[in-house]
N, C-alpha and C positions, 0 to 999 in steps of 0.2 A: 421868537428867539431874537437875541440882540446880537448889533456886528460892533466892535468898536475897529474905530478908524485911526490907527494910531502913524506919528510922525518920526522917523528917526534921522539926528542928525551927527556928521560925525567930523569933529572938532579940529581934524587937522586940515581938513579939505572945505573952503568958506563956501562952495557951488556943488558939496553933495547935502543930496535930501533921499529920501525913500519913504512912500505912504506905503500903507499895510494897513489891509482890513481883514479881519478876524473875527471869529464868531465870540459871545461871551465865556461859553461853555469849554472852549478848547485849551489846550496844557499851554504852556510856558515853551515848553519841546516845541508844539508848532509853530510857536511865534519865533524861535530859534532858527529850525528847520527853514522857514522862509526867507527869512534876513539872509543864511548863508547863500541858498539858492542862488538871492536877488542883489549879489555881492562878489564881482569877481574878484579873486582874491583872496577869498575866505574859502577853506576846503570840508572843512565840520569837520578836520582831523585834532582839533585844539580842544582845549578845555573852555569852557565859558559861562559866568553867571551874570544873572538879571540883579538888581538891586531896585530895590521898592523905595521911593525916596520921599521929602517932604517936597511943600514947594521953593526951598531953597537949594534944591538937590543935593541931600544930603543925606547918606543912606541909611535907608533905619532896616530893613530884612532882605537879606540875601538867598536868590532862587538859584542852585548852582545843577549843572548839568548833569554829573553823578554823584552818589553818595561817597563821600571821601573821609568819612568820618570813621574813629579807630573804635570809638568807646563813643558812650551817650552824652560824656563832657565835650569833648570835642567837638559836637555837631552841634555850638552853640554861637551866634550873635552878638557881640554886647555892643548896643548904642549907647549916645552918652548919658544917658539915665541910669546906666548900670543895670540896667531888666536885660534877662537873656532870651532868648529865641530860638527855639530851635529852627536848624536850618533846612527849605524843602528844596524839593528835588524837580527840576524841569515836567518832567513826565507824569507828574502827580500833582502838580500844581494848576490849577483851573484860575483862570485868568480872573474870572469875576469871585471868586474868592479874595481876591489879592487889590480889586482896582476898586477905588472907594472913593475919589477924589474926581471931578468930571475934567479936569486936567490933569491926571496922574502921571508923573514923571517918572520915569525908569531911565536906569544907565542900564547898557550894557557891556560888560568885557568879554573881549575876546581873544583867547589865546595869554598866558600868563608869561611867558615867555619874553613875548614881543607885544605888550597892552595893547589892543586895541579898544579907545574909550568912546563907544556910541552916545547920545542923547535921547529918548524916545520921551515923545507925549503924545496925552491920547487927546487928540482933535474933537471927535465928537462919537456917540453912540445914535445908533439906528435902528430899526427894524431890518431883519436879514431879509434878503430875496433868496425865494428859493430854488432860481434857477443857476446862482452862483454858487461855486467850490470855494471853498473859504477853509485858508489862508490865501490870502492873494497880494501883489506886491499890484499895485495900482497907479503909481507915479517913480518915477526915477532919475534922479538926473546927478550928473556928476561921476567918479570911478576914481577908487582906492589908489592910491600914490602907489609906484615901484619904489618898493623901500624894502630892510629887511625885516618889515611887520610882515609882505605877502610870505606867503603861504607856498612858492614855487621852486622851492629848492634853493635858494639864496642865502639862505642862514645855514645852508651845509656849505658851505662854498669856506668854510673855516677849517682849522685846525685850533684846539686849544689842548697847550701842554701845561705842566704845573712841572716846576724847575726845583733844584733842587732846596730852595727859599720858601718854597710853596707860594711863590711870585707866579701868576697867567703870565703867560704868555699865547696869542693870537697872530698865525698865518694866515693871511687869504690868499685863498687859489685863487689862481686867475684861471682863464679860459684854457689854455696850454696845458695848465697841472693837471688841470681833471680831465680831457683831453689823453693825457698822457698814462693818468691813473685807470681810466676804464680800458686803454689799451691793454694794459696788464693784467687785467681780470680776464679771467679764465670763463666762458658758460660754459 
């Protein structure tokens, strides 16, 4: 069995990296699952999909987390060849089905909300050892910005109304309001 050894890099931060080695055989879901793990910051409370790219990274099929499609049109891809695709699902997606390139580039996003846009290429493939548990996060360096991408209650820290223009309007609580707000809540 093979392990591929894949690199992910993520665009806002120039001194974060994360290796990840993964069996050939295992879903899109594991390789998902351990990114979050191996990422504080990310809670696997978001939505998030893989993109399968060229070597200009540029994305030609899309792996998404769950099925979100209404009808069988819906659940389609169009790159710019105009050929449609339908779209797979993390959990059902076997990696070496999908890596065909020995430098295959993935993006990944995470969370739709607040983008977060990963980098992944696959470094090199191996033979697996069979004393190792795989997925595994193997190298690490660098840690997700305090912004309101994380994941820790910051992007509730709003209020957004809609006037009578249908113009946003946005309050931020500060530390005092909400402070004051859970005083008033009753358990």
């Amino acid at each position: 069995m093979y392990t591929y050894k894949f690199r992910l890099l993520f665009d806002d931060v120039d001194d974060f990296v994360r290796d990840y080695e993964i069996l050939a055989e295992q879903t899109f879901k594991d390789l998902h699952d351990i990114i979050i793990k191996s990422i504080l910051g990310l809670d696997g409370q978001e939505l998030a999909s893989f993109y399968i790219c060229d070597g200009c990274w540029k994305k030609r099929k899309e792996i998404t987390l769950i099925d979100m499609s209404i009808d069988d049109e819906s659940n389609l891809f169009v790159d710019e060849k105009e050929e449609y695709e339908p779209k797979s699902i993390m959990s059902e997606s076997v990696l070496s089905d999908f890596i065909d390139d020995p430098h295959q580039k993935l993006i990944y996003e995470y969370s739709f909300l607040y983008i977060n846009t990963f980098y992944i290429e696959l470094l090199k493939t191996f033979e697996s050892d069979k004393m190792v548990e795989y997925p595994r996060c193997v190298y690490a360096v660098g840690e997700m910005p305090k912004s309101t991408s994380q994941l820790h209650g910051e992007y509730l820290n709003l209020d957004i109304n809609i006037d009578d223009e249908g113009e946003e309007n946005v309050d931020y609580y500060d530390e005092e309001d909400l402070q004051s707000l859970n005083d008033d809540i009753e358990f």
